[in-house]
Each structure stands twice: as C-alpha cells, then as structure tokens.
OpenMM code with the backbone's topology and positions (N, CA, C; nanometers):
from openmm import Vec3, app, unit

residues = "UNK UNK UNK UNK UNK UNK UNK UNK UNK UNK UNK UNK UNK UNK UNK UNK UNK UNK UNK UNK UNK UNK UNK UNK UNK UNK UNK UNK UNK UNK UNK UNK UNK UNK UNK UNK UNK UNK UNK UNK UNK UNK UNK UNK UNK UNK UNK UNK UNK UNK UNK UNK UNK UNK UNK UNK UNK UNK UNK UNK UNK UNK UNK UNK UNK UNK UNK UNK UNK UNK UNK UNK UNK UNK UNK UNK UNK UNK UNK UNK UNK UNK UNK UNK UNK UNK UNK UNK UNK UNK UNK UNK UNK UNK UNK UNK UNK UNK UNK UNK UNK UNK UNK UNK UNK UNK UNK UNK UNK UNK UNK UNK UNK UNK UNK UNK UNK UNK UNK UNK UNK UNK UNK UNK UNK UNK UNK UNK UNK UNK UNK UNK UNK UNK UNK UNK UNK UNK UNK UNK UNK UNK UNK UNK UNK UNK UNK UNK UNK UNK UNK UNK UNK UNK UNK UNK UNK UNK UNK UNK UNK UNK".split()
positions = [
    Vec3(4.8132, -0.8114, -1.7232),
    Vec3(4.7453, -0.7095, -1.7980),
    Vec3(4.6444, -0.7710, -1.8957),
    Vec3(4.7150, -0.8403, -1.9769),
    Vec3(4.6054, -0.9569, -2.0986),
    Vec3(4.4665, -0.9906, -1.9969),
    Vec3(4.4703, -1.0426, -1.8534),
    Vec3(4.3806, -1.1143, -1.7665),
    Vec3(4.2787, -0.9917, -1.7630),
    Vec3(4.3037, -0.8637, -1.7319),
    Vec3(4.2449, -0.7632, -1.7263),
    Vec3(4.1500, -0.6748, -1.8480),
    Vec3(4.2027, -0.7371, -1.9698),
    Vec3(4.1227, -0.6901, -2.0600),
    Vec3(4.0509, -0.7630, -2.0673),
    Vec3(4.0824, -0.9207, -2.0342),
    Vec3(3.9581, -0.9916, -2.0907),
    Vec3(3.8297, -1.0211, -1.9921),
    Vec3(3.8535, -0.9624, -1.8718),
    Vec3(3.7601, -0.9432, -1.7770),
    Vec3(3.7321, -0.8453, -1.8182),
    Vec3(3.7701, -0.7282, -1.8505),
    Vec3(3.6711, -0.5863, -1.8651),
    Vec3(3.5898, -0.6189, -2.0308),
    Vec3(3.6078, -0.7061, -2.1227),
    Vec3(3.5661, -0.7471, -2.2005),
    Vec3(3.4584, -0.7966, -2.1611),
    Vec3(3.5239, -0.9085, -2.1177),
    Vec3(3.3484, -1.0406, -2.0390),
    Vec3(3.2449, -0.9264, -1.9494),
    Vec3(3.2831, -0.8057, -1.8611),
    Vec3(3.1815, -0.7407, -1.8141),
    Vec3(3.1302, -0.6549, -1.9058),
    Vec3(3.1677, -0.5835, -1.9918),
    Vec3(3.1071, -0.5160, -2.1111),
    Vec3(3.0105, -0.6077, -2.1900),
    Vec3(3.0522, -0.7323, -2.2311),
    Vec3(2.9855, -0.7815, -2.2865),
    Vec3(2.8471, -0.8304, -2.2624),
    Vec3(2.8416, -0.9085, -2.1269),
    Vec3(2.7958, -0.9502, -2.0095),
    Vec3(2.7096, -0.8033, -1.9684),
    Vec3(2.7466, -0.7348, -1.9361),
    Vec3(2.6856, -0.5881, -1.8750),
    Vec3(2.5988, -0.5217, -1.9881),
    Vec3(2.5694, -0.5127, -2.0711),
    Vec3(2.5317, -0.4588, -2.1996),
    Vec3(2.4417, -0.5997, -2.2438),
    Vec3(2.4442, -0.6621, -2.2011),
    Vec3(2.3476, -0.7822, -2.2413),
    Vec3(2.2000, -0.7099, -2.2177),
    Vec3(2.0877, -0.7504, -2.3362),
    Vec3(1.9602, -0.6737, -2.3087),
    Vec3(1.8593, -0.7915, -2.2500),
    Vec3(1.7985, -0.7344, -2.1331),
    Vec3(1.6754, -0.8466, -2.0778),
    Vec3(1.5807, -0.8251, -2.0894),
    Vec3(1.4610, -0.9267, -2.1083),
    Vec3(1.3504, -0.9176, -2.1177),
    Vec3(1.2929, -0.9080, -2.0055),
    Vec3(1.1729, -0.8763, -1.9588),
    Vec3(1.0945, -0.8541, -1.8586),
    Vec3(0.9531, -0.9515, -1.9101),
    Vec3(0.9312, -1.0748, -1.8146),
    Vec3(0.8489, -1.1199, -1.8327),
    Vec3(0.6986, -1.0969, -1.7225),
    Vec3(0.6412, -1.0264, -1.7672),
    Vec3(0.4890, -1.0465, -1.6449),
    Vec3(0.4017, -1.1295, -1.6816),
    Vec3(0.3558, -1.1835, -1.5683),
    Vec3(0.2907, -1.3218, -1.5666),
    Vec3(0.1748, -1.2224, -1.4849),
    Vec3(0.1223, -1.3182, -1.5375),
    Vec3(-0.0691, -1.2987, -1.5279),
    Vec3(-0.1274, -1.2937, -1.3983),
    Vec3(-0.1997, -1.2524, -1.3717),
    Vec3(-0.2350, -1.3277, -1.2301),
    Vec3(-0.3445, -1.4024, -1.2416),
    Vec3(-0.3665, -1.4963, -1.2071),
    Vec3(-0.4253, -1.6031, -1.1696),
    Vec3(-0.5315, -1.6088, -1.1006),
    Vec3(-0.6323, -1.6322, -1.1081),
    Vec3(-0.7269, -1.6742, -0.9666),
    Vec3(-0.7335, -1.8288, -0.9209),
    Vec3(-0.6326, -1.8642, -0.9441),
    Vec3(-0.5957, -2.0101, -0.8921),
    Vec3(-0.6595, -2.0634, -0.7808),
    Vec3(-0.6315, -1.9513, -0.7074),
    Vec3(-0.6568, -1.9779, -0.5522),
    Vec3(-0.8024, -1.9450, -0.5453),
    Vec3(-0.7943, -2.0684, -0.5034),
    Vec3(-0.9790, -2.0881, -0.5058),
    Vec3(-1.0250, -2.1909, -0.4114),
    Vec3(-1.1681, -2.1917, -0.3377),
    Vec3(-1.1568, -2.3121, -0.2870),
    Vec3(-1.3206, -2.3165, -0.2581),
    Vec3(-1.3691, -2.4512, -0.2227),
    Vec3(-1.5371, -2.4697, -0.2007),
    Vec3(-1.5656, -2.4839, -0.0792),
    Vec3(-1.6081, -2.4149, -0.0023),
    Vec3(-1.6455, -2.4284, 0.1322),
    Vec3(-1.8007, -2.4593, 0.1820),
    Vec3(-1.8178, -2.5294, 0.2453),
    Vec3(-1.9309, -2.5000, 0.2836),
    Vec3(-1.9583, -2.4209, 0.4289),
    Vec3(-2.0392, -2.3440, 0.4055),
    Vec3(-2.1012, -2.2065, 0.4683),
    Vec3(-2.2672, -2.2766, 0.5517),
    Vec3(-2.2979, -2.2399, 0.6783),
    Vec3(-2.4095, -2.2392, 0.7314),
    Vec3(-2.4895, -2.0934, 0.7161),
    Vec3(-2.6186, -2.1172, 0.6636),
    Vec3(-2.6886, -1.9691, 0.6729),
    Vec3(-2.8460, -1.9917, 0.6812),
    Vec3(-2.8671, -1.9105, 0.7363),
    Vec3(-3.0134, -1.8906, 0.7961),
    Vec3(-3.1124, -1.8247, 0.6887),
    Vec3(-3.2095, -1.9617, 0.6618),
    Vec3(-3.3264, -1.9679, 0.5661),
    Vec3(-3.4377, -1.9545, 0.6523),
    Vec3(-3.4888, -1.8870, 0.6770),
    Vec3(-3.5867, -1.8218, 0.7587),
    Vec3(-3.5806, -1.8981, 0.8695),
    Vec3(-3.6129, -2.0020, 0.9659),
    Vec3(-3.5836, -2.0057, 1.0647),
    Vec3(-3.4519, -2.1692, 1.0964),
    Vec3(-3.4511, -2.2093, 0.9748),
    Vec3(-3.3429, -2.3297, 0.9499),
    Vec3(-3.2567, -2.2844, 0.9133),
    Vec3(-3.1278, -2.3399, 0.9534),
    Vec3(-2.9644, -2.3228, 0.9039),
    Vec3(-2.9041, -2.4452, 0.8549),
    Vec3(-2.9086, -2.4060, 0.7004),
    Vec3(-2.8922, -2.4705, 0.5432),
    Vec3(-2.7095, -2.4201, 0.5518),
    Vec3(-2.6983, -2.6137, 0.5033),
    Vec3(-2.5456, -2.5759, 0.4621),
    Vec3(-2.5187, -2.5043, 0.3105),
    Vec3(-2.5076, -2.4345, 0.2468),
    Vec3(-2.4891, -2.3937, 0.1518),
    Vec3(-2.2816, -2.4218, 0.1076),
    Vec3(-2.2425, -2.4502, -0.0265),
    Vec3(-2.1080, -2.4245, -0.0812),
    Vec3(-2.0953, -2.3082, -0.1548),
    Vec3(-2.0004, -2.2474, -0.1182),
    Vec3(-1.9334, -2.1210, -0.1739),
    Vec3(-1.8338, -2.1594, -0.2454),
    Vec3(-1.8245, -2.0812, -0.3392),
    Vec3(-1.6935, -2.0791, -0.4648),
    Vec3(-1.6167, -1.9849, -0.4338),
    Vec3(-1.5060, -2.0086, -0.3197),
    Vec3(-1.4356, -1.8782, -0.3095),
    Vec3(-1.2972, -1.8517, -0.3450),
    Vec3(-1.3067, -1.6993, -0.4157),
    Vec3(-1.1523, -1.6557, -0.4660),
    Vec3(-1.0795, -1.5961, -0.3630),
    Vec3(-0.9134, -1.6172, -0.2933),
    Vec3(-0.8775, -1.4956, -0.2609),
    Vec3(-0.7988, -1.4317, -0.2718),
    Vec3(-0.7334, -1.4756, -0.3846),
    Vec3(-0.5910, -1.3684, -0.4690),
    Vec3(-0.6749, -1.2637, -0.5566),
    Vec3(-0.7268, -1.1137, -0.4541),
    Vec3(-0.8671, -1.0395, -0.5487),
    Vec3(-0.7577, -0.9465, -0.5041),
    Vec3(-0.8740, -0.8754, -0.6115),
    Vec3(-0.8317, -0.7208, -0.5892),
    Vec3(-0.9358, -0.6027, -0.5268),
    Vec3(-1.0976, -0.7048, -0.5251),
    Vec3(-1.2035, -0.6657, -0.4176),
    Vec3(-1.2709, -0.7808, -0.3540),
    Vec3(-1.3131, -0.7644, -0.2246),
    Vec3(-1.3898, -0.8263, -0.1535),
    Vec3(-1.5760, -0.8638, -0.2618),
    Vec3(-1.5866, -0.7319, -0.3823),
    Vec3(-1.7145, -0.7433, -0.4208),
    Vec3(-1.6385, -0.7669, -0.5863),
    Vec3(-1.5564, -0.8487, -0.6031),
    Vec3(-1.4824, -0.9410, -0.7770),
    Vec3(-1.6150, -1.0194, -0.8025),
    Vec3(-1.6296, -1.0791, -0.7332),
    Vec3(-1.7761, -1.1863, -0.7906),
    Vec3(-1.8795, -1.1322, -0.8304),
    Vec3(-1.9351, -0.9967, -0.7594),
    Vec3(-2.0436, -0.9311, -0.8014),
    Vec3(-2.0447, -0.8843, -0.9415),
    Vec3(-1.8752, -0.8088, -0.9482),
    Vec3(-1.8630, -0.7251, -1.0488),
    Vec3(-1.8658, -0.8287, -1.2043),
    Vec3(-1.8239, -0.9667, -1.1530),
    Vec3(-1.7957, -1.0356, -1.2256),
    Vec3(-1.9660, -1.0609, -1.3011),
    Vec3(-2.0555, -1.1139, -1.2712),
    Vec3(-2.1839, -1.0855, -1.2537),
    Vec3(-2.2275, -0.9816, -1.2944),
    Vec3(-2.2288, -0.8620, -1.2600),
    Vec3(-2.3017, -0.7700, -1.3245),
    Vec3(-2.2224, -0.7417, -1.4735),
    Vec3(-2.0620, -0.7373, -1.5028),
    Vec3(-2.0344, -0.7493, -1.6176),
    Vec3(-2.1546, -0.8331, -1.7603),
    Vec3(-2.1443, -0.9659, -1.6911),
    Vec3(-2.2023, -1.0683, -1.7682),
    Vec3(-2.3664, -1.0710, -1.7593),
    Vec3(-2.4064, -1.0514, -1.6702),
    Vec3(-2.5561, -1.0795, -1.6635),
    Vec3(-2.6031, -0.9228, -1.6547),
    Vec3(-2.5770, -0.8285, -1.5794),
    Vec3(-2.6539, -0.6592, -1.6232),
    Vec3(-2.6528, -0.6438, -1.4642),
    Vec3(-2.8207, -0.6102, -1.4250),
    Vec3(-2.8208, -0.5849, -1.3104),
    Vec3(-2.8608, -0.7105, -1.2359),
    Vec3(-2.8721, -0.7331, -1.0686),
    Vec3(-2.9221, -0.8222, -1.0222),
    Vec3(-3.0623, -0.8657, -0.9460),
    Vec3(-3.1366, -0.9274, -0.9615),
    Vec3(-3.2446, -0.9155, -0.9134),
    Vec3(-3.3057, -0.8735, -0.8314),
    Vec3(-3.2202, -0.9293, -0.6885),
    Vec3(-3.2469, -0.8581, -0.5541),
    Vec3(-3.0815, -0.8626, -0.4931),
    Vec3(-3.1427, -0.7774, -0.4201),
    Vec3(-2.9907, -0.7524, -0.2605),
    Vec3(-3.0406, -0.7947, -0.1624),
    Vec3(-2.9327, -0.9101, -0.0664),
    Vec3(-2.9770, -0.9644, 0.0491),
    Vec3(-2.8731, -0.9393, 0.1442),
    Vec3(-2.9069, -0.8958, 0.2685),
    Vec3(-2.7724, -0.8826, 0.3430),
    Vec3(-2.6815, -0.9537, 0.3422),
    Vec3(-2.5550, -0.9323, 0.3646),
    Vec3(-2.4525, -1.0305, 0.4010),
    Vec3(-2.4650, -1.1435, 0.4628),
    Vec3(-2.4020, -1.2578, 0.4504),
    Vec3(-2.3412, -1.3402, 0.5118),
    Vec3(-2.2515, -1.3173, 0.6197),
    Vec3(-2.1749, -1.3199, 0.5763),
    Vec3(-2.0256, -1.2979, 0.6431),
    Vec3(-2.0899, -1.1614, 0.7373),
    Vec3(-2.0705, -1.1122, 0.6369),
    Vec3(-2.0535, -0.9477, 0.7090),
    Vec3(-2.1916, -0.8369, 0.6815),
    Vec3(-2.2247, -0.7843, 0.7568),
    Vec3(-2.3802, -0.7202, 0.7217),
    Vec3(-2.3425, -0.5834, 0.6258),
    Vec3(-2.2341, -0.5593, 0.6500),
    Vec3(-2.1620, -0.4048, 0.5400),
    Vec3(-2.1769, -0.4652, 0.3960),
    Vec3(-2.1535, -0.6052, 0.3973),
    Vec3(-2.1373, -0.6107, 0.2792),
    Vec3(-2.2356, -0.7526, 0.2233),
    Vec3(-2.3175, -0.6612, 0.1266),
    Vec3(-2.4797, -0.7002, 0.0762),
    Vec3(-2.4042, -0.8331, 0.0080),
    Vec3(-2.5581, -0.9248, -0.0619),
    Vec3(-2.5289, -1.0121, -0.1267),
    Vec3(-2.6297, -0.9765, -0.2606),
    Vec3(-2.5655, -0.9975, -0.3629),
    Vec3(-2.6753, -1.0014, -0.4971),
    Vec3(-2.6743, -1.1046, -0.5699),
    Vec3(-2.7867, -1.1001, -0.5707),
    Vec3(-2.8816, -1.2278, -0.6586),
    Vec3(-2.9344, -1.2319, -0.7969),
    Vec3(-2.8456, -1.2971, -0.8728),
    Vec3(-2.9167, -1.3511, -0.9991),
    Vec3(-3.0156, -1.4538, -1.0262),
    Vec3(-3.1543, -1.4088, -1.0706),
    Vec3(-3.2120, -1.5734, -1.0827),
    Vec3(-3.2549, -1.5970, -1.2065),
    Vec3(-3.2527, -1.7584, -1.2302),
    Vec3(-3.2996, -1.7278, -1.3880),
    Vec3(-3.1710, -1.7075, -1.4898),
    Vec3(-3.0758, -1.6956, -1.4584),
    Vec3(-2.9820, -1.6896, -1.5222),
    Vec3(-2.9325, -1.7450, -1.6302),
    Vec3(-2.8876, -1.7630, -1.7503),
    Vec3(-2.8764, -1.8909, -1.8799),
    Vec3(-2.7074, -1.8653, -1.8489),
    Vec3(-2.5955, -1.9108, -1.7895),
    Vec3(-2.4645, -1.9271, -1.7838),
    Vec3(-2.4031, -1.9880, -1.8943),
    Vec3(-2.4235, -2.1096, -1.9577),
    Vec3(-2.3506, -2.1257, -2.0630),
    Vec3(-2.4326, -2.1493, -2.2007),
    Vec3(-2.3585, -2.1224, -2.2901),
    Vec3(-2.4502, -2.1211, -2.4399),
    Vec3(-2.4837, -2.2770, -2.4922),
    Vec3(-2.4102, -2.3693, -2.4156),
    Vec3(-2.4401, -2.5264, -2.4451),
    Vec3(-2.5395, -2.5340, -2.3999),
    Vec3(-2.5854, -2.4920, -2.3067),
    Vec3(-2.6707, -2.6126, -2.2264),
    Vec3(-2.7902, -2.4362, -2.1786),
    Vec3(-2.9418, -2.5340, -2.1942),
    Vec3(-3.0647, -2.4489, -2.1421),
    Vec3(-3.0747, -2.4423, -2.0193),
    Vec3(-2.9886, -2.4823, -1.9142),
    Vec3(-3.0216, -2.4988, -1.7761),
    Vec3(-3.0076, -2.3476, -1.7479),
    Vec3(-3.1079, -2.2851, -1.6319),
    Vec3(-3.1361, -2.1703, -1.5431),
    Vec3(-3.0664, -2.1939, -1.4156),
    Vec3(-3.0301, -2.0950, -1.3688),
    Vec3(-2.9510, -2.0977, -1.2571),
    Vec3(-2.9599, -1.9609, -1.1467),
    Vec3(-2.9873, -1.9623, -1.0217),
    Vec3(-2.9402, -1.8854, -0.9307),
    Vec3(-2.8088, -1.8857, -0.8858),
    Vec3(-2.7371, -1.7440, -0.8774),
    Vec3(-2.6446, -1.7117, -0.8438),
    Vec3(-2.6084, -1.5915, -0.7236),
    Vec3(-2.5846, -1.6541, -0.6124),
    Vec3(-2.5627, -1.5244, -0.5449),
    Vec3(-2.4169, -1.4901, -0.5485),
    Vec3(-2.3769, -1.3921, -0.5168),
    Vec3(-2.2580, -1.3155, -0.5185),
    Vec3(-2.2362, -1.2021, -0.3963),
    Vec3(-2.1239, -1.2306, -0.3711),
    Vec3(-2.0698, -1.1633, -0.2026),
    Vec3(-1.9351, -1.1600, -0.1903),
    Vec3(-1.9061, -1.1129, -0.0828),
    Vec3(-1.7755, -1.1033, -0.0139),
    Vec3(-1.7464, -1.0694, 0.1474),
    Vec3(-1.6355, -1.0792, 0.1837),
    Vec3(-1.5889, -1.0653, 0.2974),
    Vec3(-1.4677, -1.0024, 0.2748),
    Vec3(-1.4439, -0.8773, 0.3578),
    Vec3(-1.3442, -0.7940, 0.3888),
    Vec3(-1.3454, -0.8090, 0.5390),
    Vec3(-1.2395, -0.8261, 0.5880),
    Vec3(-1.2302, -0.8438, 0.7438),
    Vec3(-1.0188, -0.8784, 0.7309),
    Vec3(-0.9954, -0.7836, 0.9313),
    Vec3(-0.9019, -0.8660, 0.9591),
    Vec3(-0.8220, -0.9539, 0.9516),
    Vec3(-0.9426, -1.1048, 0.9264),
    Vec3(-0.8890, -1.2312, 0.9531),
    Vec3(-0.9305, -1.2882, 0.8218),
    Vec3(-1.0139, -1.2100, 0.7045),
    Vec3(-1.0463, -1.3049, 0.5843),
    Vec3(-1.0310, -1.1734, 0.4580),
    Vec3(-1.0191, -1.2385, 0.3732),
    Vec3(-1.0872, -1.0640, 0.2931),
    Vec3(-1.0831, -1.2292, 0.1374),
    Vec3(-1.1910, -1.2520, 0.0793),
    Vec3(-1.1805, -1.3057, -0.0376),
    Vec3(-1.3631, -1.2698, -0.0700),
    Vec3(-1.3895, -1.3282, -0.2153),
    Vec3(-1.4784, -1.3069, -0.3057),
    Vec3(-1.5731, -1.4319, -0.3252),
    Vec3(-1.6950, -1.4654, -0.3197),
    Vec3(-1.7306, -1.5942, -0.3381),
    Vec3(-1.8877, -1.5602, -0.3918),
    Vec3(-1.9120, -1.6779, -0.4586),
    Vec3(-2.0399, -1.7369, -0.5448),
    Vec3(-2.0726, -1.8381, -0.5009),
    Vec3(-2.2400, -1.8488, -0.5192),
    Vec3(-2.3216, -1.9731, -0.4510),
    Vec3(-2.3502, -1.9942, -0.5946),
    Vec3(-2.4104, -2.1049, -0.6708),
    Vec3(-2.4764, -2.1186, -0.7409),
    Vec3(-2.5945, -2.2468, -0.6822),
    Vec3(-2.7176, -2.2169, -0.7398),
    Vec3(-2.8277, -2.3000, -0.7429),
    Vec3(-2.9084, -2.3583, -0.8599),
    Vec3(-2.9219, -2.4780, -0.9027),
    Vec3(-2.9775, -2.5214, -0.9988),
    Vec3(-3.1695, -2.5096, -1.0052),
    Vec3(-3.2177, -2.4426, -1.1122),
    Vec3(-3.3724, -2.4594, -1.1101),
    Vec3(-3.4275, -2.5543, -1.0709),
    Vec3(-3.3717, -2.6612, -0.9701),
    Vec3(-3.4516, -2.7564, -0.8998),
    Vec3(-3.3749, -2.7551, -0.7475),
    Vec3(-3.3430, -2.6112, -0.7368),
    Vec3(-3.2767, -2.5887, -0.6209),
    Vec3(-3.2222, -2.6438, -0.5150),
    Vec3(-3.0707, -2.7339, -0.6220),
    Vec3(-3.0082, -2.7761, -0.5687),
    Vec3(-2.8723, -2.7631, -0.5722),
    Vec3(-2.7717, -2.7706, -0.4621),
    Vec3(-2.6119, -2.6780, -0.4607),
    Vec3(-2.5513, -2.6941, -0.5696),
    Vec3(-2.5222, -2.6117, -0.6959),
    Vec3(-2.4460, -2.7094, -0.7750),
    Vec3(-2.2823, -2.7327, -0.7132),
    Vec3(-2.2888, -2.6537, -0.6709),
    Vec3(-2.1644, -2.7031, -0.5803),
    Vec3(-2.1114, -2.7937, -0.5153),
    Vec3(-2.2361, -2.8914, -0.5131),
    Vec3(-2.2111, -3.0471, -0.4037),
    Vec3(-2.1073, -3.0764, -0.4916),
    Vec3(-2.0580, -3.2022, -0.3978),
    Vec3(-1.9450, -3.2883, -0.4685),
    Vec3(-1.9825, -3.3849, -0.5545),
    Vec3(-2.1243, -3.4024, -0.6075),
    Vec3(-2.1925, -3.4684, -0.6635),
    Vec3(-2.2475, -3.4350, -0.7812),
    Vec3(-2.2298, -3.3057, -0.7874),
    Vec3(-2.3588, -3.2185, -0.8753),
    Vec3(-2.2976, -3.2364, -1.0879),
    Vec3(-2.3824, -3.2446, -1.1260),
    Vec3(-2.3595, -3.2511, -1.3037),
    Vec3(-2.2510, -3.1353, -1.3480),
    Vec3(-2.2656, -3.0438, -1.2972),
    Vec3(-2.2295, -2.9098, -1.2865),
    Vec3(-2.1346, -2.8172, -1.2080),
    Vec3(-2.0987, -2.8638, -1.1080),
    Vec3(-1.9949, -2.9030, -1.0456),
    Vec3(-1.8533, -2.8701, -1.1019),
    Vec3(-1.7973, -2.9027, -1.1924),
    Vec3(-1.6532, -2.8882, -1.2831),
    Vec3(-1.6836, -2.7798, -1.3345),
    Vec3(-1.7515, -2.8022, -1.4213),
    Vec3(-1.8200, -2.6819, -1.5468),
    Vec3(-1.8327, -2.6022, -1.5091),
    Vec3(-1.8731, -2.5548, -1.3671),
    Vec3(-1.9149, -2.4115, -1.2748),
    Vec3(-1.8228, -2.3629, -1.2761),
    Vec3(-1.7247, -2.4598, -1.1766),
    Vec3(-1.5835, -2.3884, -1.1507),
    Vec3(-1.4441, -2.3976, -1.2325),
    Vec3(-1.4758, -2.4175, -1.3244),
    Vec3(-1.3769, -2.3965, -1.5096),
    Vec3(-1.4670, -2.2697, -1.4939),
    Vec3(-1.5742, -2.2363, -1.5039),
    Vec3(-1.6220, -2.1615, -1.5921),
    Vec3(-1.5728, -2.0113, -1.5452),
    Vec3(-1.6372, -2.0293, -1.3960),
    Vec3(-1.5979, -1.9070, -1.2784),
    Vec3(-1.4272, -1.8742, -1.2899),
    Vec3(-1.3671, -1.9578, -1.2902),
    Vec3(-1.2423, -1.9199, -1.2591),
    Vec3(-1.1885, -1.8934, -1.3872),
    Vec3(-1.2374, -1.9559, -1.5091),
    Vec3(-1.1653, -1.8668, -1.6700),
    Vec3(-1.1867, -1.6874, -1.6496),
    Vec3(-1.2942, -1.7155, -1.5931),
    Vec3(-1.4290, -1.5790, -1.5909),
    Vec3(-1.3281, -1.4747, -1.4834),
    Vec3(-1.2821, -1.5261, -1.3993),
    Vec3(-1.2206, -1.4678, -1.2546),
    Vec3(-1.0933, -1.4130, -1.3252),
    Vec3(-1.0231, -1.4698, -1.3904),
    Vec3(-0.8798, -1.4467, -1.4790),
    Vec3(-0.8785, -1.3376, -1.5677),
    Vec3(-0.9912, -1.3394, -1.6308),
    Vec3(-0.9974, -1.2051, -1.7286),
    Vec3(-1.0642, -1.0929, -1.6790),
    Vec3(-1.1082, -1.0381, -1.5011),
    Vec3(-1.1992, -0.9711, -1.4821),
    Vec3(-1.1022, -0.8392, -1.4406),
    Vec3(-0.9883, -0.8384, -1.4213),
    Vec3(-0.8820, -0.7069, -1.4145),
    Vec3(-0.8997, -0.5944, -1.5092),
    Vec3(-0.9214, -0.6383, -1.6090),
    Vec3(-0.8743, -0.5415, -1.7145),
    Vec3(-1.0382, -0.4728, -1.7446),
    Vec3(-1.1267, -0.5451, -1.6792),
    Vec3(-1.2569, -0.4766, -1.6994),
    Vec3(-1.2930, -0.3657, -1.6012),
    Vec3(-1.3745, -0.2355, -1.6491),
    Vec3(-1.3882, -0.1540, -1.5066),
    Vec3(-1.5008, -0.1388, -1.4808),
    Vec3(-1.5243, -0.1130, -1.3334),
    Vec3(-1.7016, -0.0809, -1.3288),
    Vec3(-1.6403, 0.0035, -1.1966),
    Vec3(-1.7619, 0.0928, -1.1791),
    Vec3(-1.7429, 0.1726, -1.0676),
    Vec3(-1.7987, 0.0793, -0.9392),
    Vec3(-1.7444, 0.0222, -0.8719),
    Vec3(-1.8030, -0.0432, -0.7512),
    Vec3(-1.8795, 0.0274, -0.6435),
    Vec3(-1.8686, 0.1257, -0.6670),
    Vec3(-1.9948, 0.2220, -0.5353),
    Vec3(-2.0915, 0.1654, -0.6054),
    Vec3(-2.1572, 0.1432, -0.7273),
    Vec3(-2.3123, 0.0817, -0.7480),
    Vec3(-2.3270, -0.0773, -0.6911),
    Vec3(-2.2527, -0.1441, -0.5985),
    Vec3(-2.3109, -0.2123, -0.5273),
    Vec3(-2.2861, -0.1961, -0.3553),
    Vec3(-2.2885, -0.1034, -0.3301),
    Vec3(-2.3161, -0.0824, -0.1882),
    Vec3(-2.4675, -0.0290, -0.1145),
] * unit.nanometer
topology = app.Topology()
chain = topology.addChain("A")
for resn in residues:
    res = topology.addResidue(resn, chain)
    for name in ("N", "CA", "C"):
        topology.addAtom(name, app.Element.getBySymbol(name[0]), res)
C-alpha cells in the first residue's frame, strides 16, 4: 500500500510538472551557389546563383528586394521557368560600408522536381560576385542570408510580381 502512494505521488508530481514550449526560428541555412548556364543574346554565360530552399515562396528573393530596394528596374523572363519572371535591380548601394553599385537579379523556381528562391549578383565592372574568388563573395552571402532569416514576419502582396 505505502509503494502505491508513493507512485501516485511521483505521478502527481511528475504529471503536474509545467513545460515550456520552445520555437526555434527558421533558418535559411539551406543555401547553396550554383552555377547556372543562360543565354546572353546569342552566348551561354555561366552565371552563380545564391540559392535558398527552406522558403515559403518560389518569389522570397524578389520580395526580399523589393522590401529593401522599392521597385525593380526591369522584368526579364525566367530562367528556370518562363511563368516565373526575373527582376532586376541595377545600381543598387547594398551595404552602408562600402560605395560599391551592384546588379541584382532575383527569381525562382517552382516545379515538381525543384521549388527554391535565388539571387545573381553583379559587380559595376560586371563581374559574378559570386565567383569563388570575388572581394564580395562572403559579405554577399552573410548579408543575403541574415536578410533571408528575418523576411517571414514581413508582408507584401506577391501578385505585384507576376
């Protein structure tokens, strides 16, 4: 009998215990640099992409972009996919250290077999900053992916880029 109270004790006690609920962030961790072939008027230029794909849209990069910079200069068809446009920042000032200008395109892919978010960037002497070489290079992608982490909680109506 004694054995029995002190088990219905230990589960009361134990059972009535209060838990916390921890949510963890999500991340855009998942990221990666690819290089992409695409057709510059009649040559096919390797270009690197900055791509996310733990999203919550195929068009995160755009939105990410028009948050920060306004509207975009021009719309160019897809890459990947012709449904889904590409927009172009040029001229851009990205960080408050440094005077460098920058092109940025911004896109995505929704498909079957892929669905993630990606950015080109180009330096005013139009070159990838994306190489594995480039000054800019780290700094891009710290910058993109701090940028990618906080873009949930922001809203924009995404029909204005279709």
């Amino acid at each position: 009998m004694r054995n029995y109270i002190y088990l219905f004790f230990a589960l009361f006690i134990f059972g009535c215990s209060s838990t916390t609920e921890v949510s963890r962030k999500k991340f855009y961790s998942q990221f990666k640099i690819i290089s992409t072939p695409i057709l510059v008027e009649k040559d096919t230029v390797l270009v690197n992409e900055l791509r996310f794909y733990d999203i919550k849209s195929a068009k995160d990069a755009i939105k990410l972009m028009y948050i920060d910079h306004g509207k975009w200069t021009k719309k160019l068809e897809g890459t990947h996919q012709k449904t889904l446009k590409r927009f172009v920042w040029q001229n851009v000032k990205l960080f408050d250290t440094y005077n460098d200008l920058f092109t940025v395109i911004a896109g995505g892919v929704e498909s079957n077999t892929n669905y993630f978010t990606y950015l080109t960037i180009i330096d005013a002497a139009q070159k990838d900053c994306l190489q594995e070489n480039h000054t800019f290079r780290k700094t891009l992608t710290d910058h993109f992916t701090s940028k990618m982490n906080r873009l949930n909680s922001k809203k924009v109506d995404y029909t204005i880029f279709d």
